[in-house]
VEXDREN-2710 file (C-alpha; in Angstrom, 1 decimal):
% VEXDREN-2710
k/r/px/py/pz
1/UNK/111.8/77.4/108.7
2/UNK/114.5/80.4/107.8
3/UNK/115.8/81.3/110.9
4/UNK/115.9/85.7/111.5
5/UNK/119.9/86.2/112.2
6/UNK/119.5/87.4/116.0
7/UNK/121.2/90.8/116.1
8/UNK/122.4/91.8/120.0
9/UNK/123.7/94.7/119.7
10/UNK/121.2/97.6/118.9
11/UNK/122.5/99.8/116.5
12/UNK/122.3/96.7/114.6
13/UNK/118.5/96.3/114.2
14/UNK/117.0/98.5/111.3
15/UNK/118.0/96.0/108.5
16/UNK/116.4/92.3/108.6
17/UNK/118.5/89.7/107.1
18/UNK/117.4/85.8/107.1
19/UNK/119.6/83.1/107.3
20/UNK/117.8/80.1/105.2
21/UNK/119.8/76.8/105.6
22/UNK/119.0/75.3/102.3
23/UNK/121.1/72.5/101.3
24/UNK/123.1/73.5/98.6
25/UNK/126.5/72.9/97.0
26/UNK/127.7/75.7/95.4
27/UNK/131.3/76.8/93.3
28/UNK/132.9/79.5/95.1
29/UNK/133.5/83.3/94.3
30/UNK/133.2/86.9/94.8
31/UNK/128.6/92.6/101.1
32/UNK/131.0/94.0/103.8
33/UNK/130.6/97.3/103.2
34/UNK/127.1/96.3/104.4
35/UNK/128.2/95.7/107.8
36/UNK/128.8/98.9/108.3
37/UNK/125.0/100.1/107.6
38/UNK/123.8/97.1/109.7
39/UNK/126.1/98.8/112.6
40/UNK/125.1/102.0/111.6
41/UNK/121.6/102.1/112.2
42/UNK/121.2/104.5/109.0
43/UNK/119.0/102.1/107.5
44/UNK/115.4/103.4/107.7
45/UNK/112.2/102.9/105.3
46/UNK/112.9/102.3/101.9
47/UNK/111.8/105.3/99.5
48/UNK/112.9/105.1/95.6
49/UNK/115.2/107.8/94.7
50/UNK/115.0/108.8/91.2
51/UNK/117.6/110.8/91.1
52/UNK/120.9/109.0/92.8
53/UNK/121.3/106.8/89.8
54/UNK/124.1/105.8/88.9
55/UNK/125.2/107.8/85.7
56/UNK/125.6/105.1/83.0
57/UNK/122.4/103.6/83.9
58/UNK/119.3/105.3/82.6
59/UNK/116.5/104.7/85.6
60/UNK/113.3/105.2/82.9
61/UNK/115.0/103.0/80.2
62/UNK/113.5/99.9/79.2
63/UNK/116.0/99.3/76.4
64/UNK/116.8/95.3/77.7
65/UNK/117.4/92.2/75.6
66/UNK/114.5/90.8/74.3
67/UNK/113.7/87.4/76.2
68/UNK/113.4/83.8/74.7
69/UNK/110.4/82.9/77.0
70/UNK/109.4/79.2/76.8
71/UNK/105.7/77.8/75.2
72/UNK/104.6/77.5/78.6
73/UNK/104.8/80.8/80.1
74/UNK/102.0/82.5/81.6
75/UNK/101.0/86.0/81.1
76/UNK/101.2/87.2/84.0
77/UNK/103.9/89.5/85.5
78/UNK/106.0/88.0/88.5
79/UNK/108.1/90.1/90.9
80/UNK/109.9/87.6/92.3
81/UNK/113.1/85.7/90.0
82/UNK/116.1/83.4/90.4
83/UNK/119.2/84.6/88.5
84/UNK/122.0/82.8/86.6
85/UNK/124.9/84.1/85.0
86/UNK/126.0/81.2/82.5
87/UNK/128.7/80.3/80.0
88/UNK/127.9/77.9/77.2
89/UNK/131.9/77.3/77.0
90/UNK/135.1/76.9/79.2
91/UNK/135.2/79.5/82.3
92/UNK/137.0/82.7/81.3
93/UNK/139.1/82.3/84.7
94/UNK/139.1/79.0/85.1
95/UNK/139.3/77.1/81.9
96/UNK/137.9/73.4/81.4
97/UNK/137.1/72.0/84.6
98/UNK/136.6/68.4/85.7
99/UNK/134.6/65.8/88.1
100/UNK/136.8/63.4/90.4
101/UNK/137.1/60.8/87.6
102/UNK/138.6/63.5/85.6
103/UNK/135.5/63.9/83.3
104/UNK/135.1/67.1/81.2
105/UNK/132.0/69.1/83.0
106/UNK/130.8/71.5/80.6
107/UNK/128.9/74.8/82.1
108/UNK/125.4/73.3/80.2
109/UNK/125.9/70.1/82.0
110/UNK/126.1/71.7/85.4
111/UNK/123.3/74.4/84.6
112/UNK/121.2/71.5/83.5
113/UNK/121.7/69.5/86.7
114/UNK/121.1/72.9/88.4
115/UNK/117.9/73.7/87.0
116/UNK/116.7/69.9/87.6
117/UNK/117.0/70.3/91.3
118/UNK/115.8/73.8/91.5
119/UNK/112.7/72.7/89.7
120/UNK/112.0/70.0/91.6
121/UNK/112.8/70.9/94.7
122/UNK/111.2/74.2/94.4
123/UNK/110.1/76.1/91.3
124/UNK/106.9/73.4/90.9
125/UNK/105.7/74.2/93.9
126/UNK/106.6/77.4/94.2
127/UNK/106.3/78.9/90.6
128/UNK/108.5/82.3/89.9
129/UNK/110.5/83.6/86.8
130/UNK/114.0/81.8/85.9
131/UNK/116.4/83.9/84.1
132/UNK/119.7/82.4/82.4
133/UNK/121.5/85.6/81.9
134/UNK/124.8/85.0/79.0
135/UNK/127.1/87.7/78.2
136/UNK/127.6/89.1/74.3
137/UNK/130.9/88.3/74.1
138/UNK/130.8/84.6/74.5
139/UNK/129.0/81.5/73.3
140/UNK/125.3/81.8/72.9
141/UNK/123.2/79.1/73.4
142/UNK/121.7/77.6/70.4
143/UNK/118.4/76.8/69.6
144/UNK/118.1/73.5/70.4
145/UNK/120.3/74.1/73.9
146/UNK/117.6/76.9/74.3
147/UNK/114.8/74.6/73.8
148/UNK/116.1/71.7/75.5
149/UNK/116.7/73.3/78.8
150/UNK/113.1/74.6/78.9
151/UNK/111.4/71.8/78.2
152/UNK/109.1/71.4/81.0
153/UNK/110.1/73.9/83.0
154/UNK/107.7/77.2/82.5
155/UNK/108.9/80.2/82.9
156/UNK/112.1/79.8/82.0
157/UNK/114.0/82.8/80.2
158/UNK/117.3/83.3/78.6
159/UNK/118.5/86.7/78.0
160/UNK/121.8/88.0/76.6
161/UNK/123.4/91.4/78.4
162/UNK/124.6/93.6/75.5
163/UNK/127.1/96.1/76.0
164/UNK/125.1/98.7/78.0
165/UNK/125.2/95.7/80.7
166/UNK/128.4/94.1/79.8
167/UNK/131.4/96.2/78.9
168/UNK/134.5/97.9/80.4
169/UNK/133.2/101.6/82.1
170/UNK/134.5/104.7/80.7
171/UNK/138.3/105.0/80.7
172/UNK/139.3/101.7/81.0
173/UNK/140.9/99.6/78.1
174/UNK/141.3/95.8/77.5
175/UNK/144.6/95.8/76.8
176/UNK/145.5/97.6/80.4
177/UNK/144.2/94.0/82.5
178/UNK/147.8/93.0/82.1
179/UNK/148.4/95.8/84.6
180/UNK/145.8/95.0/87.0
181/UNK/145.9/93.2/89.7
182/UNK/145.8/89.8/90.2
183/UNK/145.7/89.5/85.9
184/UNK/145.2/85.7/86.3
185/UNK/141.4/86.5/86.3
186/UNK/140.0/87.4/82.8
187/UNK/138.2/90.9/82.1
188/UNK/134.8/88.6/81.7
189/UNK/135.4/87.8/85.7
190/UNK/135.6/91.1/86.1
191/UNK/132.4/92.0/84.1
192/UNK/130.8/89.3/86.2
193/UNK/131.6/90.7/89.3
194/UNK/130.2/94.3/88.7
195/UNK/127.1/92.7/87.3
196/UNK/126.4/91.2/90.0
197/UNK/127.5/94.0/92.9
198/UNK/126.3/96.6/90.8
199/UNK/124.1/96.6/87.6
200/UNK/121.9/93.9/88.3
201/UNK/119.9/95.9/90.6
202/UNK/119.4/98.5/87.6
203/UNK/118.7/96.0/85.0
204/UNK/115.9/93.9/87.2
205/UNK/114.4/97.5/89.0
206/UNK/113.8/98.5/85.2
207/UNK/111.9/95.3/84.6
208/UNK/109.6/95.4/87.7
209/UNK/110.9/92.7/89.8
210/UNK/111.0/93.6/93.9
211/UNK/113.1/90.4/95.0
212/UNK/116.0/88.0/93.3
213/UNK/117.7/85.0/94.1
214/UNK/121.1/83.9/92.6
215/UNK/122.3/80.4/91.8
216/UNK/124.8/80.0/89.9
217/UNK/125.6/76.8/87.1
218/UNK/126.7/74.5/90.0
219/UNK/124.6/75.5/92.7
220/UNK/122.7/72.1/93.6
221/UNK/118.9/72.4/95.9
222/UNK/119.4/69.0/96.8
223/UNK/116.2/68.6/99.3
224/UNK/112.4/69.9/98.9
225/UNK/111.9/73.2/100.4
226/UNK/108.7/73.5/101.6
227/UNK/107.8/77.3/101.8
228/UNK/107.7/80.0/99.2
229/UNK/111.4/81.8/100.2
230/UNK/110.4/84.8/98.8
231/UNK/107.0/85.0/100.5
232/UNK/108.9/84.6/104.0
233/UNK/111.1/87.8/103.0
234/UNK/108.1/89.8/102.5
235/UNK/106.0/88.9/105.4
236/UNK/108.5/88.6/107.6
237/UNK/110.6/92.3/106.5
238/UNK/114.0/90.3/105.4
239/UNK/116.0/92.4/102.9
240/UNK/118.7/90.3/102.0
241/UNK/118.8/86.6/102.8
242/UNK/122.3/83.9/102.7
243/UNK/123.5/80.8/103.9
244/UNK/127.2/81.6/105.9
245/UNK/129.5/84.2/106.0
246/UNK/133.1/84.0/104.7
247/UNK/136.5/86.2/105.1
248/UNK/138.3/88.0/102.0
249/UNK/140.7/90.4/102.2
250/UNK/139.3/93.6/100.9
251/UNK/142.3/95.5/99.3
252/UNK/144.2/98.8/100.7
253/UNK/142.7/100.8/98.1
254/UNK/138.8/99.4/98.8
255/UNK/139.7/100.0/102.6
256/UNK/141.0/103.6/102.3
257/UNK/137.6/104.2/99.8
258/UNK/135.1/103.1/102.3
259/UNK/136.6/104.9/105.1
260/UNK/136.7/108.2/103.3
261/UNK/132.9/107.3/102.6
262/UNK/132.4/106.3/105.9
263/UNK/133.9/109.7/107.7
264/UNK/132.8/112.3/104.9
265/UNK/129.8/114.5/106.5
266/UNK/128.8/115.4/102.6
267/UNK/127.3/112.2/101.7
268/UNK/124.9/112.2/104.6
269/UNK/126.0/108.9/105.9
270/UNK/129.1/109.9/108.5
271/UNK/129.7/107.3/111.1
272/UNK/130.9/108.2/114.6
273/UNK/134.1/107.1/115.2
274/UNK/133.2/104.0/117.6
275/UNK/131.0/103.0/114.6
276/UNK/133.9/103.3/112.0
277/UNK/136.1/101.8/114.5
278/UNK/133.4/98.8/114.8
279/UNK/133.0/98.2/110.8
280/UNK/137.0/98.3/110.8
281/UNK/137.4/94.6/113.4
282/UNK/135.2/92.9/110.9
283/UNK/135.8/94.3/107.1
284/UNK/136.9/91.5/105.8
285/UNK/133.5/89.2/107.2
286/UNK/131.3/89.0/103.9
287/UNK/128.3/87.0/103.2
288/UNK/129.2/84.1/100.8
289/UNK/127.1/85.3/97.7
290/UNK/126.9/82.4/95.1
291/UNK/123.4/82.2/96.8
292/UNK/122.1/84.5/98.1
293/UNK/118.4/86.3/97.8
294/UNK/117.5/90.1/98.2
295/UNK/115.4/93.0/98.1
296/UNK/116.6/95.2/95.0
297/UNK/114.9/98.1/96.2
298/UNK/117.2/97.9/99.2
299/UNK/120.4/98.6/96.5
300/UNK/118.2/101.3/94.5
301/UNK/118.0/103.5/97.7
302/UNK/120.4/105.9/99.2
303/UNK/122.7/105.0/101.3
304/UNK/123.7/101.9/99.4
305/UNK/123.4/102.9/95.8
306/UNK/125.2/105.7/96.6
307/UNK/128.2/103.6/97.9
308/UNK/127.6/101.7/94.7
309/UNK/128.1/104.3/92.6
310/UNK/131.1/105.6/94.7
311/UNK/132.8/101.8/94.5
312/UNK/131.9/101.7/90.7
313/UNK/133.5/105.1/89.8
314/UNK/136.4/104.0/91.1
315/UNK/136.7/101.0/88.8
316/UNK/138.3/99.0/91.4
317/UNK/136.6/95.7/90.6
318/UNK/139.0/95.9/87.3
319/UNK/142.2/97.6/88.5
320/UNK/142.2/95.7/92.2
321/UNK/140.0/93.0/91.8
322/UNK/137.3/94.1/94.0
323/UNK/135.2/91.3/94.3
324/UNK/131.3/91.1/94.3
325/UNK/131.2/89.0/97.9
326/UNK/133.4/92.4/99.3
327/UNK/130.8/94.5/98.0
END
């Protein structure tokens, strides 16, 4: 069973999280910010807003890539999905990578092994949409990658993210990454990490799905899980679901942000200043989010999609680095 995170203090009770202690082995990389609303207490019942949107994202539009769906799918219309973000190619950050015999491992032999596990440990039992997200920019599957990974796995989708999902925001320019922090780390890790803190709650609200689960290309489900994850959220109230937390620095410029954000009485989400001062010991504690599963109409609601919007207008996931996990 996923164990409910016990939660002593109570200003720390209006938001259910669930710790599930899958066993999985997954690559590391970039919510703290959420710590502060599970401190808060401003977390109430969940009511769509239509109108804090974020500005580049159109909340009616259903202008998305068309999917390649496999054979098998059914008709019907699931609200539940598990996520990938792949490349077809060499990691934008971190180049060819390698097993302990030094043996190339391409990004399609990891997702394969990835989707292996995840549909036998899980996805036949449990059925639910698969989505292999791939970015414009890089290598697209072909059709015979395409139609080898779906082979006997319904459900399966693959969907590219054009540029309304997958380009620099307004102002910014590729050739200023040189002058960015921490320039090591390509613009497409950069894209990646505002998909997944920000637009992918857009992109998935738009297509009617209530609750996602990441993996990413070498996350492994290496034992039978024996309940319906997303099921348990529902019935038991869980909003956002991991397996540990981590530490990572969160930047001058994202601290001084969020305590602006924190402390401004126009936003409607002030914090006293024992509740500031509490978020402040433990900023830097994230939740590791290479797995993790969530409610998406938790991010589509005031007050975290309007800290979204405020952290993506400042564009410091490009200029600082801001990573995904400090999100």
């Amino acid at each position: 069973m996923a164990k409910c995170c016990e939660q002593q203090d109570a200003r720390r009770s209006q938001i259910q999280i669930a710790v599930i202690p899958l066993i999985i082995i997954c690559g590391i990389y970039p919510i703290a910010v959420l710590g502060y609303y599970l401190a808060s207490g401003k977390l109430g019942d969940v009511h769509p807003p239509p109108s804090d949107v974020p500005s580049f994202i159109d909340p009616t539009s259903k202008n998305i890539s068309t999917p390649i769906i496999a054979s098998s799918e059914t008709n019907h219309k699931n609200t539940d999905v598990i996520v990938y973000l792949a490349q077809f190619g060499n990691h934008s950050s971190y180049g060819a990578q390698y097993d302990a015999k030094r043996k190339a491992i391409t990004g399609l032999s990891k997702l394969n092994q990835s989707l292996e596990l995840l549909y036998t440990n899980y996805v036949y039992q449990f059925p639910t949409d698969v989505i292999i997200f791939y970015d414009h920019l890089s290598n697209a599957p072909d059709a015979a990658t395409i139609e080898a990974l779906q082979r006997n796995r319904p459900q399966l989708q693959f969907r590219s993210l054009d540029e309304k999902w997958w380009s620099l925001p307004h102002g910014l320019q590729s050739w200023q990454h040189m002058f960015w922090n921490r320039p090591a780390f390509s613009i497409g890790y950069r894209l990646m990490m505002r998909w997944y803190a920000i637009l992918i709650w857009f992109y998935l609200d738009a297509e009617g799905y209530t609750h996602c689960m990441r993996l990413d290309d070498d996350s492994y489900i290496l034992s039978k899980i024996e309940y319906n994850l997303f099921d348990y959220m529902r019935v038991n109230k869980k909003r956002y679901a991991f397996r540990q937390p981590v530490y990572e620095g969160t930047g001058d410029e994202f601290d001084k942000l969020i305590d602006k954000h924190l402390m401004d009485p126009r936003n409607g989400t002030s914090a006293t200043q024992e509740l500031t001062d509490l978020y402040k010991q433990d900023r830097g504690v994230s939740f590791y989010n290479n797995f993790f599963m969530a409610e998406v109409s938790f991010f589509m609601t005031p007050p975290a999609s309007t800290l979204l919007r405020i952290i993506d207008e400042s564009k410091l996931i490009f200029t600082q680095r801001t990573g995904d996990l400090v999100i």
